[in-house]
C-alpha positions as CSV (number, residue, x, y, z in Angstrom):
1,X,11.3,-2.5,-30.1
2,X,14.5,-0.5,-29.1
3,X,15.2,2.5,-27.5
4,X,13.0,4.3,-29.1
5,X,9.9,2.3,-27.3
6,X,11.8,3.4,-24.0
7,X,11.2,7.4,-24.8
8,X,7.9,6.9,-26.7
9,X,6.6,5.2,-23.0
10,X,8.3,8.1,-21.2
11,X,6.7,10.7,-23.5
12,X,2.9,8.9,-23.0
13,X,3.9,9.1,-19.4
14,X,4.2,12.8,-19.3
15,X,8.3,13.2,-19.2
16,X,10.3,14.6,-22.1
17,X,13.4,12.4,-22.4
18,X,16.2,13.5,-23.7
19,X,18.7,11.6,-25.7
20,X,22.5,12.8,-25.0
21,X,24.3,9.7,-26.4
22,X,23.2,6.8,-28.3
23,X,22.5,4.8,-25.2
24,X,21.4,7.0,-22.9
25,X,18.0,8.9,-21.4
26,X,17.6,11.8,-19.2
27,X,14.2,13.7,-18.2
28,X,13.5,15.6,-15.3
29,X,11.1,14.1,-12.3
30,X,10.5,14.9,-8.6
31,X,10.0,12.2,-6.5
32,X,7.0,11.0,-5.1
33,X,7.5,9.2,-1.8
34,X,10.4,8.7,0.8
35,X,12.5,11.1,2.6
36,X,13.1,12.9,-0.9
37,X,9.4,13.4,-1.8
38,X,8.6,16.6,-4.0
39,X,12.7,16.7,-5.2
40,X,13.8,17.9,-8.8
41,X,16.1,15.4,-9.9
42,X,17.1,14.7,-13.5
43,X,17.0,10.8,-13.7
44,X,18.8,9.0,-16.4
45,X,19.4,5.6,-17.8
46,X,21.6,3.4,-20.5
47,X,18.9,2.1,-22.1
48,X,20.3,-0.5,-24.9
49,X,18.9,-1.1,-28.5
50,X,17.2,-4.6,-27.3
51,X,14.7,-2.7,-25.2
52,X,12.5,-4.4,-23.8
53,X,13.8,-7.6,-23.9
54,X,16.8,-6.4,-21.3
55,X,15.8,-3.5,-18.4
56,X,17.2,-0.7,-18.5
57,X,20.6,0.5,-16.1
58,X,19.5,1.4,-12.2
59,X,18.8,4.9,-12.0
60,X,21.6,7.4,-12.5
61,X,20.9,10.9,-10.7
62,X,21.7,14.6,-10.8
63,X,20.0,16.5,-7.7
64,X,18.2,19.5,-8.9
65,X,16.9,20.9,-5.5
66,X,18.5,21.5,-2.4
67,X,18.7,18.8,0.6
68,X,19.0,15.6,-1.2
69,X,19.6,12.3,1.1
70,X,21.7,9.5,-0.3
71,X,20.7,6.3,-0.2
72,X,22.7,4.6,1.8
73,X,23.8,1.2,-0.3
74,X,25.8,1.2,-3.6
75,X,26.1,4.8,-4.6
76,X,29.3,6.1,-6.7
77,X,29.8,8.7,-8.6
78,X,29.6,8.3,-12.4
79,X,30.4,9.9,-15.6
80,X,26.7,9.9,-17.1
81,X,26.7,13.5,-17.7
82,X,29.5,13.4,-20.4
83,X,28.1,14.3,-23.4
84,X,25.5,16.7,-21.3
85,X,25.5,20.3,-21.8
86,X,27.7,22.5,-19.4
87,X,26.1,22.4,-15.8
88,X,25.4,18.8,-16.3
89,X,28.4,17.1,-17.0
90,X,29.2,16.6,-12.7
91,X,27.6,15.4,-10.2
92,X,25.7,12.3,-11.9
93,X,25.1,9.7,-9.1
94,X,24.5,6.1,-10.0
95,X,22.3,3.7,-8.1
96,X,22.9,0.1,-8.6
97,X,19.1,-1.4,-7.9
98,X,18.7,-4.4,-10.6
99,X,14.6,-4.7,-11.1
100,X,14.7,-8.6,-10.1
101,X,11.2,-9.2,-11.6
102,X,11.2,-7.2,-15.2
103,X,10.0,-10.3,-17.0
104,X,6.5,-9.5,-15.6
105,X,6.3,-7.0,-17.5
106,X,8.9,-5.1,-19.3
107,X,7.2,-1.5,-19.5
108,X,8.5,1.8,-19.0
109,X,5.6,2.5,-16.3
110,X,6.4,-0.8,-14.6
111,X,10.1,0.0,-14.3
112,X,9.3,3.6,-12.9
113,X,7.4,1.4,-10.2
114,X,10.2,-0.4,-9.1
115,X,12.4,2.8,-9.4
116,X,9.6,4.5,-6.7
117,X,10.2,1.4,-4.2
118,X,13.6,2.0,-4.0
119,X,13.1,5.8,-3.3
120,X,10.6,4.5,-0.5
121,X,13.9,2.8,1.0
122,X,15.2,6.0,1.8
């Protein structure tokens, strides 16, 4: 497994990753609970070459749509977006919310679970 695993899961999820950088993964996604439900964002992640055996990076995030609320813990800014295209490079937000239980089960769906319980803290 590898990286690769991590955008073959998003892809049978529905998502079309893209790969900027050799270690990271955007796609697109609105949000589906919390005070940010039905938001654009782009959502991306350093996802390393020993996939699944470590989870991937907490959540780093571009808003796309208009009115989007912070969390309130452990946000700074980030240079995710550097080998973006222009209009993506800025912004890039990166939440630092470690999955405490990914040895359960170290799947792409099971990650975007914990990923939609810490949008539900918002």
């Amino acid at each position: 497994m590898a990286k690769a695993d991590f955008i073959s899961q998003l892809r049978d999820l529905g998502f079309d990753p893209q790969e900027p950088a050799s270690d990271k993964v955007y796609f697109e996604y609105t949000v589906p609970v919390g005070r940010n439900i039905g938001k654009k964002i782009l959502m991306g992640f350093v996802v390393s070459n020993d996939f699944p055996m470590n989870c991937p990076t907490g959540p780093h995030i571009l808003a796309i749509d208009e009115g989007w609320v912070e969390h309130p813990q452990n946000i700074h800014n980030q240079n995710f977006g550097a080998n973006l295209p222009v209009g993506l490079q800025q912004g890039w937000r990166y939440w630092s919310r470690p999955c405490p239980s990914w040895n359960n089960e170290r799947t792409v769906r099971y990650y975007l679970a914990h990923i939609k319980n810490v949008f539900m803290s918002i």
